[in-house]
N, C-alpha and C positions, 0 to 999 in steps of 0.2 A: 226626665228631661236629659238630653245629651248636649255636652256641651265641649270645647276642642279646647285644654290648656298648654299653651307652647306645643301646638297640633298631635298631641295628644289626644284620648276620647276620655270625657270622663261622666259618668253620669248623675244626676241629683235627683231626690224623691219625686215622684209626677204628682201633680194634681195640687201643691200648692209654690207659691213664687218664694223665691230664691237670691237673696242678695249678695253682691260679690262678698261682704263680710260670710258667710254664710257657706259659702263656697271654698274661701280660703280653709277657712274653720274644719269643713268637712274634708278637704285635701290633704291636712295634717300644718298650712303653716300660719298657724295661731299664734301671736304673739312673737313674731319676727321684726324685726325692724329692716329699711334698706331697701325696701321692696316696692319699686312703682309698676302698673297695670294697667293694661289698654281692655278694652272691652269694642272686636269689630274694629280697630287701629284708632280708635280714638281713648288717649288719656282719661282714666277718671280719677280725680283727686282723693286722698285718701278721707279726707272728712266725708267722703258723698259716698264710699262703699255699704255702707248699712244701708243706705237709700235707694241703689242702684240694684233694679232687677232686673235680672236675668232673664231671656229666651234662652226657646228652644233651636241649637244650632249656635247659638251664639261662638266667638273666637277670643279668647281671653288670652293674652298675653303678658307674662309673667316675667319684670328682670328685677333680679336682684345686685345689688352693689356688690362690687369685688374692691377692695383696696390689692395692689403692687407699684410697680416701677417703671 
C-alpha cells in the first residue's frame, strides 16, 4: 500500500491493514514525543492512532514541536 508522508511516498505491506501507530513504527519514529498528525488534513488524536487505519493513497501529515525564540 502507498501512502504520501509530508508528500513524501512511502510504502507499507499490502494485503493487510495498517494503523498510523504502525506506520509511524515502520518509518523509524517510535517512541518520539512532540509529534501531532493529520491523516487526509484532518487531526487524529494520539490515543486513536493504534485504531486508525490506513488507505491506500492516504496523506499523512507529520509535525513535530520545535522549541526557539
Amino acid at each position: 500500500m502507498q501512502v504520501q508522508i509530508n508528500h513524501q511516498s512511502f510504502s507499507l505491506p499490502e494485503g493487510q491493514p495498517a494503523s498510523v501507530t504502525q506506520l509511524l513504527q515502520q518509518a523509524g519514529f517510535t517512541g518520539q514525543t512532540g509529534i501531532a498528525l493529520a491523516v487526509n488534513n484532518k487531526v487524529v488524536p494520539r490515543h486513536l492512532w493504534p485504531f486508525h487505519l490506513l488507505q491506500q493513497g492516504d496523506s499523512i501529515t507529520l509535525i513535530s514541536a520545535t522549541q526557539g525564540g
